[in-house]
N, C-alpha and C positions, 0 to 999 in steps of 0.2 A: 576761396580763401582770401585773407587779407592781411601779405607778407611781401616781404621784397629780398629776394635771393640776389646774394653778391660773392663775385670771386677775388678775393684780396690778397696783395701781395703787401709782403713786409718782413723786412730781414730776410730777403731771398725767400722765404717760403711761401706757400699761397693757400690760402684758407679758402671755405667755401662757407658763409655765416647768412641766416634766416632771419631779419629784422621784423619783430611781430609787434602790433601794439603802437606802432612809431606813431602812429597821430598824437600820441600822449605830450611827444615832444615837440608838437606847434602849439601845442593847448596850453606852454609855460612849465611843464613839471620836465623836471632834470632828471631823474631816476630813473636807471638803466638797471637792470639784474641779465647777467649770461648763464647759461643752461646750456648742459648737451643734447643731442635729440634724442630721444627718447626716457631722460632721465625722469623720471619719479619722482612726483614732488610733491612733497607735504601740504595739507589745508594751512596752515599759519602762512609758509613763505607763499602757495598757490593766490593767497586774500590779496597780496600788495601787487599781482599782474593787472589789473583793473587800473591800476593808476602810474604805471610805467612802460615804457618801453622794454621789448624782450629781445636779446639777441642769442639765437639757438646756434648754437657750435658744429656742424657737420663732419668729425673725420671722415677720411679716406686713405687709401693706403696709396692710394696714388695722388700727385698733383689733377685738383681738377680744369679740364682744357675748355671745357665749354656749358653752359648750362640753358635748359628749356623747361620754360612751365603749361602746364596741360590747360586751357583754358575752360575746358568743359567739367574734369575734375578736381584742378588744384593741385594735382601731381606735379613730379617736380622731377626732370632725367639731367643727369651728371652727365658727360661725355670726358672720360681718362683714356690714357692711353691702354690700348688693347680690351678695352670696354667700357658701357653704359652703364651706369646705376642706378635706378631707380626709387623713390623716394615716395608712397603713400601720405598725403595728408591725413588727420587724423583731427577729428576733435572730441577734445577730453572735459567731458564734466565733473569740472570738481565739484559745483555746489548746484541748487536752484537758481543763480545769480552769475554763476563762473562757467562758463564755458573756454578753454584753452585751444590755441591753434598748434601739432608738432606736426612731427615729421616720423614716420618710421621706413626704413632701409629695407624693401619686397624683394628686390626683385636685381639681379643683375645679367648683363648679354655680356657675357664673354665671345671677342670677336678679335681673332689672332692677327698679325700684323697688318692692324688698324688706327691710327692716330686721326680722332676725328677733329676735324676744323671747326666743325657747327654740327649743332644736331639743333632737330626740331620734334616737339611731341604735341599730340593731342589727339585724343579718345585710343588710345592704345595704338594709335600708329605713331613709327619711328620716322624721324629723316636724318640719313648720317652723310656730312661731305666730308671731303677730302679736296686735296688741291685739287684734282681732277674727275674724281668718281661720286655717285650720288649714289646710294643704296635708299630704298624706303622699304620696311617693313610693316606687318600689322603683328600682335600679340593673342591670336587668338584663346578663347576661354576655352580650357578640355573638360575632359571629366575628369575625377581622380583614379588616377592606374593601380597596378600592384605597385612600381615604380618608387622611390624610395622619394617623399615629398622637398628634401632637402635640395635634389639637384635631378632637371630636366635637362637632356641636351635635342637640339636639332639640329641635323646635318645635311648642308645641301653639297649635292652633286657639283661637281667642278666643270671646266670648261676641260676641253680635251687636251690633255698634256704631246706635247713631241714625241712619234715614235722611237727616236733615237735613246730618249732615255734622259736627254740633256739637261741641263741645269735651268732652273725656273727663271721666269723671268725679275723675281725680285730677286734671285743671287746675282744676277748678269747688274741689275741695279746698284748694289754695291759694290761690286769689285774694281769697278775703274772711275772715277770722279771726273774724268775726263770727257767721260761722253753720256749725253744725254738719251737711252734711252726710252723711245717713245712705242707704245702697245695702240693697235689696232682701235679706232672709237669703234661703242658696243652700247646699243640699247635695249633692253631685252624686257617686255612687260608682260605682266601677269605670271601662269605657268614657269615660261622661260625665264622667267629672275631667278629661277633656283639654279641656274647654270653659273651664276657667277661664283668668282674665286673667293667666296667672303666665308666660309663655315662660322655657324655662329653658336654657342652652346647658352642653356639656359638655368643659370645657380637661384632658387627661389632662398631668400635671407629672412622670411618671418617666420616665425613660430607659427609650429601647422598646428590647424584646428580644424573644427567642423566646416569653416566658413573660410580656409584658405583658399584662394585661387591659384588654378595650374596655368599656362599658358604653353602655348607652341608659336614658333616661328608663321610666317605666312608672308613668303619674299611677293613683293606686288610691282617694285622695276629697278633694276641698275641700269644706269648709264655712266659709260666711262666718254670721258674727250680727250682730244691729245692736244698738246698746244698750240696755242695761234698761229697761224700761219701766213694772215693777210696783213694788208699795208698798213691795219691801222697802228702795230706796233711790234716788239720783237716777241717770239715764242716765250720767253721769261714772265710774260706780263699775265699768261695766262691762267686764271685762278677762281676757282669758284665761290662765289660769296650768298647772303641772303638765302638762305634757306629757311623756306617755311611753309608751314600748316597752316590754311586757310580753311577754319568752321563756318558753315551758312547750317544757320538755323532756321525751323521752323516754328511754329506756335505746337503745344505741346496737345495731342487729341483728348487725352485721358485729363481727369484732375489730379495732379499732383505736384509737387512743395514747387518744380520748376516747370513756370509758364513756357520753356519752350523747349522744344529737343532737338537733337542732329539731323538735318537734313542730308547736307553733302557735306563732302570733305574735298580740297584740294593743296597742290603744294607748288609751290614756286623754287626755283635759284637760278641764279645766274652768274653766267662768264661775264669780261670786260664790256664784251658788244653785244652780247646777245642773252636773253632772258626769257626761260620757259614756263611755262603753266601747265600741269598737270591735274586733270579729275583721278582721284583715286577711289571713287568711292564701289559705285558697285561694278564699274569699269573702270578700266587704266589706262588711260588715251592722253595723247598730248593736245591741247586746246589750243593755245597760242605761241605764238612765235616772236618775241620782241626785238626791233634792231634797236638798237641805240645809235646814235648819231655822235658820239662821243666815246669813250671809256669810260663806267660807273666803277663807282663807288660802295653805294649801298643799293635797296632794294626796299623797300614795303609793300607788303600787295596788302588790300581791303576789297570788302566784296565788290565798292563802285570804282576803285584807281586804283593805277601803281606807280607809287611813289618812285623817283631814283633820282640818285646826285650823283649828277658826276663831277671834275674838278672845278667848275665855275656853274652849272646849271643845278634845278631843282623841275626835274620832268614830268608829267602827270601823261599817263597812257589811261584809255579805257581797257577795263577788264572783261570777260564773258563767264563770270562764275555765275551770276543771277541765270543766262540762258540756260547751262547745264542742269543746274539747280531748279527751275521754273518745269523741267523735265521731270526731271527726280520725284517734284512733289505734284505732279496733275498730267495722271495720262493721259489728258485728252488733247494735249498740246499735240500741236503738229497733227489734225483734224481739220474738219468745215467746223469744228465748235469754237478751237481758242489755236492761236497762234502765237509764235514767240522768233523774233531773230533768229538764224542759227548760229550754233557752238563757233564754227569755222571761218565767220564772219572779221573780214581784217581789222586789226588793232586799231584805233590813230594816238596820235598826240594832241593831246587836249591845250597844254600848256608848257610854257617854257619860261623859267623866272631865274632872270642872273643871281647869284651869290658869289662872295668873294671865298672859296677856301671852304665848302661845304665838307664836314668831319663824320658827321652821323646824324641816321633821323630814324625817327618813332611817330608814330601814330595813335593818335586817341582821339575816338569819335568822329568830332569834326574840326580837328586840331592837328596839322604839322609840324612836331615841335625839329628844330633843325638847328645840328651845334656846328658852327662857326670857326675857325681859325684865319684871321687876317694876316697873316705871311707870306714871303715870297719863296718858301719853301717848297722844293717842287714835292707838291702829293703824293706823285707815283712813289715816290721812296719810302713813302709809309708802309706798305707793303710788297717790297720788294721781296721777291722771292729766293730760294736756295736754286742752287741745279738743279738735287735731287729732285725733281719733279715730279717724280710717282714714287718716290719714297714715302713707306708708313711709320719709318722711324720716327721717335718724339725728340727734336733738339730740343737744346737745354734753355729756359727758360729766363730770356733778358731781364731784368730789372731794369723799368721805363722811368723814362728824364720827369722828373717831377714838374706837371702842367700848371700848378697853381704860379709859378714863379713865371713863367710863359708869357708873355703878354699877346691882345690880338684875339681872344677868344670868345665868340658871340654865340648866344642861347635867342632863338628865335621860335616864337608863337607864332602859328599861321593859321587863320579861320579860311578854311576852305568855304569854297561858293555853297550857298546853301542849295540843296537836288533841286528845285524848283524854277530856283534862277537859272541856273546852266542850263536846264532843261531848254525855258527859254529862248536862252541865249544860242542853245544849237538847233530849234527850229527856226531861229529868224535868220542864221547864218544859211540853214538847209533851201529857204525860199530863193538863194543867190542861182540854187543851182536846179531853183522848180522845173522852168524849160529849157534847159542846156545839157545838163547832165541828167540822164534818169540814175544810174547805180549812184551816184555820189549823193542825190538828194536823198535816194532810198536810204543810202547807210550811215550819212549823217542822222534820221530819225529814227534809224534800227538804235542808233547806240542813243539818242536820248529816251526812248521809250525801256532801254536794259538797265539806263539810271534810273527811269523810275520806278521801275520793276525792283531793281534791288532794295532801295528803301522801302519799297511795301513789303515786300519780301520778311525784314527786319522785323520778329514779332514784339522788339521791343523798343525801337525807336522811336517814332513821329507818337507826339498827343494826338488828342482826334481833332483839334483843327488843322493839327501838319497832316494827319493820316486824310484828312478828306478833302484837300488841298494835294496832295497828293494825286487821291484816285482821280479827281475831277482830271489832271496834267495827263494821269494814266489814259483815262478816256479818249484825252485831247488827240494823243498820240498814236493810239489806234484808229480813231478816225484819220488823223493824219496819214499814218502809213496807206489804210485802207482808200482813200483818195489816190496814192502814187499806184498802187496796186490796178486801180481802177484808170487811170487817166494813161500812166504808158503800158508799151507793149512791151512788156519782160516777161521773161519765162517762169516767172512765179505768179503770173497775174491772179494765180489761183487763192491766194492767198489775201485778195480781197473781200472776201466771205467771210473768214474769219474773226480780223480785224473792224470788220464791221459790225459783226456780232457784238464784239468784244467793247467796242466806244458806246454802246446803249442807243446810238442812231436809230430812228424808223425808217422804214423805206421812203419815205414823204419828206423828210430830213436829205438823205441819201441822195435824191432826185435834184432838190433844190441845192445840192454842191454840186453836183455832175453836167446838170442840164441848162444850156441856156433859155431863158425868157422866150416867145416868140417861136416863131412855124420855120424857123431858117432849118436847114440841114445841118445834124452835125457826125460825126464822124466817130463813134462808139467802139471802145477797146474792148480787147476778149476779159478783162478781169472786171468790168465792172457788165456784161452781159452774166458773165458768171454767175454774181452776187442777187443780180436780177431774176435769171434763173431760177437757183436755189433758195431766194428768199421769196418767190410767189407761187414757188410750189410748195412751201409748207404750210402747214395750218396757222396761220398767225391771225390772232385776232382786229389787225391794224387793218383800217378799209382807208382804200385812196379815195381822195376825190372824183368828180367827174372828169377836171382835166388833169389832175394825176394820171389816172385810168388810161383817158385817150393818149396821152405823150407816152405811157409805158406800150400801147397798140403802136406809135407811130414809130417808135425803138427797133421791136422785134421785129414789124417788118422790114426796115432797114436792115437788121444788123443778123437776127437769126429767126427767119421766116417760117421754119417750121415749128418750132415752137410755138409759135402766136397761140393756135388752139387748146395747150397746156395753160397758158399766162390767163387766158380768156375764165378757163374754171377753176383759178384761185379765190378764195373767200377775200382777198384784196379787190377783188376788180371787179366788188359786188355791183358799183354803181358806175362801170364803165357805160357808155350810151351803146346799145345791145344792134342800131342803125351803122355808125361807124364802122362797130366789129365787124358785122357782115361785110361792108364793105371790103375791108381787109381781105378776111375770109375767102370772096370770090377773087381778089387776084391771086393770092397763094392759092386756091384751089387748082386755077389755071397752070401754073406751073409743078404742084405737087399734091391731086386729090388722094385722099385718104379717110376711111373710114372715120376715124377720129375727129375729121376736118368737118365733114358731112355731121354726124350729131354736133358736135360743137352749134354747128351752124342751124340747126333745128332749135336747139340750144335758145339761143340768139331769138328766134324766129317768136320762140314761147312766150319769152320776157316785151317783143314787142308786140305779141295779141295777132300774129299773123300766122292763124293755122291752117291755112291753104298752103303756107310756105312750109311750113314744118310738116306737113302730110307728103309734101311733097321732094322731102329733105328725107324723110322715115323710108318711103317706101323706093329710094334710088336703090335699098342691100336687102337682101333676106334675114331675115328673123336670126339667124346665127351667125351672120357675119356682125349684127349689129350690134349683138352681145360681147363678140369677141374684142368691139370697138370698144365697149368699155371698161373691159381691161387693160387697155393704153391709156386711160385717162378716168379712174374712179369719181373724180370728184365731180362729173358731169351729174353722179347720182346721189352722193352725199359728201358733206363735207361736215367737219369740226369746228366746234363754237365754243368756245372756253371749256375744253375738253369732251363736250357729247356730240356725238354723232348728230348730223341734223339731216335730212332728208331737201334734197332740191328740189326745185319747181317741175324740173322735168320728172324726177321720180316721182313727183305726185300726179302728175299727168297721166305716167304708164301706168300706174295701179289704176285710174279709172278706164283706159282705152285698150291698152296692151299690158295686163296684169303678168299675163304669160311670159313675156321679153322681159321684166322688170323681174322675174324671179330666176329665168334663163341666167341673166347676167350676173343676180349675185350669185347664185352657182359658179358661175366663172369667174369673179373675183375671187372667192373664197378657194375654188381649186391651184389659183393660180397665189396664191399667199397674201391676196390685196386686201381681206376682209376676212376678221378673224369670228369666229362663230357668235363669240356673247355680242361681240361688235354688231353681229349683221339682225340677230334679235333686236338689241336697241333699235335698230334703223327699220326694223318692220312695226316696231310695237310704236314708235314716235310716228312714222309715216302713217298708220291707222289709227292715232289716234288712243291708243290700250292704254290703261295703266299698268303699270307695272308686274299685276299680277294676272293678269289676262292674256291670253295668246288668240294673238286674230288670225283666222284663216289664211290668211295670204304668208305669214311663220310655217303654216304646220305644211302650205303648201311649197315652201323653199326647205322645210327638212327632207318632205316629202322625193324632192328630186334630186336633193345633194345626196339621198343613200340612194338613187341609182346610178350616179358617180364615183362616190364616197370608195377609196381603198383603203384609208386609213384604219387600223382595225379600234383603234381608242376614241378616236371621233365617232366611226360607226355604230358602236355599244352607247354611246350618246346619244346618236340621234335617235336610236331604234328606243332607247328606255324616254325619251322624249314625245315621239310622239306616239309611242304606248300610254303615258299620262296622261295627254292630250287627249286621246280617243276613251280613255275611261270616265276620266270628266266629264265629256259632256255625256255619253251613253247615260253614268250614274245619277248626274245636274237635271238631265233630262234637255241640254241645252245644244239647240242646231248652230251651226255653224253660221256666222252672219252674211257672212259671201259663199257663192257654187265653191265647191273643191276644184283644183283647175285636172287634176286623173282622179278618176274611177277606180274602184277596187282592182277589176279587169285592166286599167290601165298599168298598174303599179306590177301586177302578176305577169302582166307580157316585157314590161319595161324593167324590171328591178326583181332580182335574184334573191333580197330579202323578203319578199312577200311571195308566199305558197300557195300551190293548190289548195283550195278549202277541202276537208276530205269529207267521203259520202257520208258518214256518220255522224259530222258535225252540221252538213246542208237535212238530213232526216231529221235532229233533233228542233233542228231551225226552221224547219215547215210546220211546224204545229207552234211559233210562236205567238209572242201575244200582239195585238193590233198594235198598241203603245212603238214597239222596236218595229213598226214599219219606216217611223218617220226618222230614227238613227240607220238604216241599213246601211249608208255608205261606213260609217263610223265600226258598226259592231261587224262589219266582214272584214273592213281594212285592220281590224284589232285580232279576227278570230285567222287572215292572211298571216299574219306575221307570226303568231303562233303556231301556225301549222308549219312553218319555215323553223330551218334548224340556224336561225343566224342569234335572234336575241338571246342572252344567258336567261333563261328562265329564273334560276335563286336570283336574279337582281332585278327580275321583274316582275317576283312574286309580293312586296309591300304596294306597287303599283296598282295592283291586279284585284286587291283585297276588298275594294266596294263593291264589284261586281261579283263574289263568292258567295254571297248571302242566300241568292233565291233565284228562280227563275229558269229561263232556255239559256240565254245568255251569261247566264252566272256558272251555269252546269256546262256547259261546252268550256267557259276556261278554267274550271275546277279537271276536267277528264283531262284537256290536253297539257295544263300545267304537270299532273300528276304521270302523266304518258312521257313528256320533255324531262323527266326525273327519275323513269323510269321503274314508276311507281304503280305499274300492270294490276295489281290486285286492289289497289285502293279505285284505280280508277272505276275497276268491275265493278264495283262495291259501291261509287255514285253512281255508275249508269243503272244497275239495278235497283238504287231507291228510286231513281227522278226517271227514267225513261229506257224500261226491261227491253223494250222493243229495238232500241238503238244498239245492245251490249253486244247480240251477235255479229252486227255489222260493225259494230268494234273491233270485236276481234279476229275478224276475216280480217281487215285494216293494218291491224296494228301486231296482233299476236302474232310473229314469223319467226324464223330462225330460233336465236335463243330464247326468246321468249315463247314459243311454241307452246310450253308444257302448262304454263296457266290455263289454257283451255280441259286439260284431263284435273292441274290441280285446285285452281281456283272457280274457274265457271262453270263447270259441268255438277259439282260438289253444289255450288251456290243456290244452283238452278234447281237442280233436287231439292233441297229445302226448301226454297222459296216454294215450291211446288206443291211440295207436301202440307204446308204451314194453309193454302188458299185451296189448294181444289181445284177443282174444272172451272170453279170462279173467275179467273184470271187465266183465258184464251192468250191471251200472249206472252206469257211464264212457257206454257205446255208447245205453243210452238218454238219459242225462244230452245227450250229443251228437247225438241228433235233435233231441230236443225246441228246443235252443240254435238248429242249423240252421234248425227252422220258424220259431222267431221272428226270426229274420238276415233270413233270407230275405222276411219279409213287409217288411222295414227298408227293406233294401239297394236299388240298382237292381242289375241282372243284370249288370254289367262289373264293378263293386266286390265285388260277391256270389261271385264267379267266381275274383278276386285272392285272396279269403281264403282260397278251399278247398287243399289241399296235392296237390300234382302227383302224389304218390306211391298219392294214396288210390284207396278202388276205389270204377270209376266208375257200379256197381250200386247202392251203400249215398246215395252224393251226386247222381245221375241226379234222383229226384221233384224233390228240393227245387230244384235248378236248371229245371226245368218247372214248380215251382211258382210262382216267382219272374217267370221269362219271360212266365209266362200273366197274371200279376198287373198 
């Protein structure tokens, strides 16, 4: 909105009036019209607001004591005695061209003996003081009840009364003027704010609609104090002023009318000496602690200062709202990603600027505006206090000495330092204290980097040449910090990671601030080791020099020796000299050999062409110790290049010499969570050379032995439907494998639980294959292995399986066992008897058992007779097929069921035994 709310006294009474439009009156026109708030007003009188100032009438029933406006909605809370009033803006279209600013009366907090001194509002939280007690509330939104819309009450729980029964402490308060009763100091946040003595009921004043809003209380802290008690003045003096709601916004994520939305909330007030900060937002913690050095006056807090006068000073402290805030909005703070000061980090005093008689101050933007009285009047007696000192009574309302007659009174503009100067001006101050002081230098550049922070912060302050003027100081300052992090030994050194992330630095950057020129020794701190660390163990695409390289080797063995080996297979220290490293290498071997150290050093050996030294580096460990080595250290076998997998020198080595160790080990990466499956296909398909849609044999032989590790049951279903397509492809492509398989069928059957016995029925139909399927045999058994194993789901391996169903031995073996895996007994009888009669018995010796038993009397015994009859003595292996079936029927059946199946037609020479057989049985 764009109004100015005032509390006016005149003839002893005191008005509370809404001045709208008033720019009309610097623009030269005189014309005023008064209005009540909410009054209704005609198109004719509505046309002549446009060209006049408005002044909107507020009654109340009470004098009003205090007033706040919402900054984020334009609300507007009354503070009278024994409650709050609330006050909705409202804007009224009266035409295409007229839109009007009022007021309408929502909402009132009825809160019994309560006289508040200040209130503060914004985004539905409350701040109510009293000489001594601070209450803050939130308004939360409910739903609509059965409840009667007119009037919501909430009541909080009290603090626990006197078992005697005795009289409260606010009757003991007035009964004798003689003595100042003083109550216990009480802070009580979140939850336990509802123990304070404040009940507070909730009267809603709009006209209910569909779109009324309900609200409930939500106590978030009281704190009470008791008077001063130390030297700097008498207990009387003690009084609380400055209460406020402090919004830090953000940039708003969605599009909509307002570019920014609420981030955090906090709130300030303060006693004579002392001055609090509170985050209220999704926590209620207290942040800071302000001494004053003097008695104040007033107060201002802003996201980057806090303003305060006291009888001859004008103070500026830093604030830590941006840290808190900076949290709120990026979890990743307080990480190795981003860093920020902490909340808890002590205040200072920025500045100190004499005034004669400082009366009041306000803040705008980057403007202290500060009002003046040049008198010899002592201050303090401006608000001098009563005794009643925890009294909620409302005394009666002075009529004050008219000011204008007054002489001595001065209006003061102050342009604050612009954030960039200060900035500045407290890193060149911070350099006093570069080698003397480490905390003081560190927290001088914690609070200029929280000024810079907070104007960036601001989504709507700096243009883009402030804003990138700005980030550029932002960056400064994190490198800054990140160099203190680095250079002394403090207990956060860890936090030079961070900060170096964060200022855009390279590591080559990094070196060249930390390291001096030249082969002298220096003497290397734990936080910039750290940053070293963690910054060449990652994938980053930044390569050091040659003597970048070697100065980062001459570091770690200085500073952290075991590490070298790790730093060695970073994609930074591609072009370290591979002579040196060894170097290195053999003296840390001496004091700490390690697998790791040992391939490193082969490593090494590769890049320099000396494979007597790497043969001889390989075979110090066995084949699985040396696998396990690179699991400590992946990237001896691939490393990342602008996000792909890239294959190293030595892994191309092992694929031509040791194929077997190179596929060993990413089995053990991948067991061990270093190398994720699509991951480890990239790295075999780029290491051979594939394109994309090609699988080279050294793949099928790394799926091959991850499912005889594999427990995973959703990875396993993976690999098994994988290299099931694999072995179809080529069997149907007609295409051999380019490289040996490193196991055998036989290997994979003694080694791995998912590959089966071949069964005799499927080795008989496979001995009359055709010459062509000699030269797939490892392919079409490792396929017809897997099948006869009960681990692949068949329905997900049956679109797999579809080029090989057409025709053939091999087509028909996984036509029977797919339909056997489905348990689809009769269908299968039913191919072995088109494509190969001679197989069906030894099928079902095989497969026909337990429950499926009775397909023998009901499917194949029935089948076999037809077929039988259909060809004649034609077909010698129908007619044996159909003995053999008979003898086993007949050992089944009893002799009357045995009898039913045989066909009336048949001769009863051929069916004679087996019916004696059966009889005799």
């Amino acid at each position: 909105g764009d109004y100015l709310v005032t509390i006016e006294e005149k003839s002893k009474a005191t008005f509370l009036r809404a001045y709208m439009n008033w720019r009309c009156m610097s623009a030269g026109s005189a014309r005023v019209c008064v209005r009540m708030v909410g009054h209704k007003m005609e198109e004719s009188y509505s046309e002549t607001l446009k060209e006049q100032m408005s002044i909107v009438e507020m009654p109340l029933s009470d004098p009003p004591l205090c007033i706040s406006c919402c900054p984020v909605s334009g609300d507007l809370l009354v503070g009278c005695k024994n409650k709050l009033v609330m006050f909705c803006l409202k804007y009224l279209v009266i035409n295409q061209n007229l839109t009007v600013l009022d007021f309408e009366r929502s909402l009132i907090l009825h809160i019994d003996n309560l006289i508040p001194a200040e209130v503060a509002f914004c985004a539905r939280h409350v701040a109510i003081t009293t000489e001594l007690d601070v209450l803050i509330l939130k308004l939360e939104l409910v739903q609509q009840s059965a409840d009667r819309p007119e009037q919501r009450a909430h009541r909080a729980s009290t603090l626990e009364k006197p078992e005697d029964g005795g009289p409260s402490t606010h009757t003991l308060q007035h009964e004798l003027d003689e003595f100042i009763v003083c109550q216990k100091p009480v802070e009580l946040l979140g939850e336990e704010s509802k123990l304070c003595e404040i009940p507070i009921t909730l009267e809603s004043t709009e006209l209910p609609t569909e779109d009324t809003k309900h609200f409930q209380v939500q106590y978030l802290l009281f704190r009470r104090f008791t008077p001063d008690q130390s030297p700097f003045g008498f207990c009387e003096e003690t009084k609380l002023h400055s209460v406020q709601l402090l919004p830090v916004y953000q940039a708003a994520h969605e599009e909509t009318e307002n570019k920014r939305e609420l981030l955090s909330l906090f709130c300030f007030f303060s006693l004579p000496h002392v001055g609090y900060l509170y985050s209220i937002g999704k926590l209620v913690e207290l942040i800071s602690t302000y001494q004053y050095s003097e008695k104040s006056e007033q107060a201002v807090l802003t996201p980057q200062f806090l303003h305060v006068i006291t009888s001859e000073n004008l103070q500026c402290f830093t604030v830590r709202c941006s840290a808190a805030a900076a949290r709120d909005e990026d979890p990743y703070i307080d990480t190795t990603v981003k860093a920020c000061p902490p909340v808890a980090l002590d205040v200072c005093t920025l500045r100190m600027q004499l005034f004669i008689g400082p009366r009041a101050l306000c803040h705008f933007k980057n403007h202290i505006i500060l009002l003046t009285k040049a008198d010899t009047e002592d201050i303090t007696e401006r608000r001098k206090p009563t005794r009643r000192m925890l009294s909620r009574k409302a005394d009666s309302i002075k009529s004050r000495t008219n000011s204008e007659s007054e002489p001595g009174w001065n209006l003061y503009i102050i342009n604050t330092v612009s954030t960039v100067q200060l900035y500045r001006e407290m890193v060149d101050y911070s350099r006093t204290y570069g080698n003397v002081k480490t905390e003081s230098c560190i927290h001088l550049l914690s609070e200029a980097h929280l000024l810079v922070r907070a104007a960036i912060m601001d989504p709507g302050f700096p243009t883009s040449d402030e804003k990138e003027e700005l980030l550029r100081a932002f960056r400064e300052s994190c490198a800054a910090l990140g160099d203190c992090y680095s250079r002394f030994d403090t207990r956060d050194y860890h936090l030079a990671l961070p900060y170096y992330r964060m200022s855009g630095l390279s590591i080559a950057e990094v070196l060249k601030r930390l390291v001096s020129e030249g082969d002298e020794i220096q003497t290397y701190e734990r936080g910039f080791i750290f940053y070293l660390t963690h910054s060449l163990n990652e994938d980053l695409n930044e390569e050091l020099s040659k003597e970048s390289a070697n100065k980062v080797l001459q570091i770690f063995y200085l500073a952290d020796p075991v590490q070298l080996p790790h730093i060695l297979c970073s994609p930074c220290m591609r072009d370290v000299c591979p002579l040196t490293a060894v170097k290195y290498l053999q003296k840390v071997e001496k004091m700490m050999p390690s697998v790791v150290l040992t391939l490193t050093k082969a490593f090494m050996a590769l890049k320099m062409g000396d494979l007597m030294m790497y043969e001889r580096e390989m075979d110090s460990y066995k084949e699985t110790i040396l696998a396990c080595g690179f699991i400590e250290q992946p990237k001896l076998l691939r490393q990342h290049k602008g996000g792909v997998v890239v294959p190293t020198e030595f892994a191309v080595h092992l694929k031509e010499t040791q194929p077997g160790l190179l596929v060993a080990a990413a089995v053990a990466l991948h067991e061990n969570s270093k190398i994720e499956l699509e991951e480890a296909d990239t790295f075999f398909k780029m290491l051979c050379s594939n394109s994309e849609n090609t699988v080279p044999q050294l793949l099928v032989d790394f799926w091959e032995a991850l499912l005889v590790v594999c427990s995973q049951e959703e990875i396993l279903q993976e690999l098994l439907l994988r290299v099931t397509s694999q072995y179809v492809w080529r069997i149907s492509k007609r295409r051999p494998p380019e490289s040996k398989p490193l196991k055998t069928t036989e290997d994979l059957i003694n080694s791995c639980n998912h590959f089966g016995l071949i069964f005799p029925w499927v080795t008989a139909i496979m001995s009359e294959g055709s010459p062509s399927d000699k030269d797939f045999h490892e392919d079409i058994s490792k396929l017809q292995s897997l099948l006869c194993s009960r681990s692949i789901d068949t329905a997900s391996a049956l679109p797999l399986l579809e080029p090989l169903t057409e025709g053939g031995q091999v087509g028909l073996t996984v036509r029977v066992l797919c339909s056997t895996r489905l348990g689809k007994y009769e269908e299968a009888i039913d191919q072995l008897l088109e494509g190969r009669p001679d197989a069906a018995v030894l099928y079902a010796q095989h497969e026909l058992k337990d429950d499926s038993r009775a397909v023998w009397w009901n499917k194949l015994l029935p089948e076999l007779c037809k077929r039988t009859r259909l060809t004649g003595n034609d077909c010698p292996v129908l007619i044996s097929a159909l003995k053999e079936t008979l003898s086993v029927v007949a050992m089944e059946l009893e002799l009357r069921d045995f009898l039913s199946l045989l066909p009336e037609d048949g001769t009863a020479a051929f069916f004679l035994p087996h019916l004696l057989h059966c009889s005799q049985r």
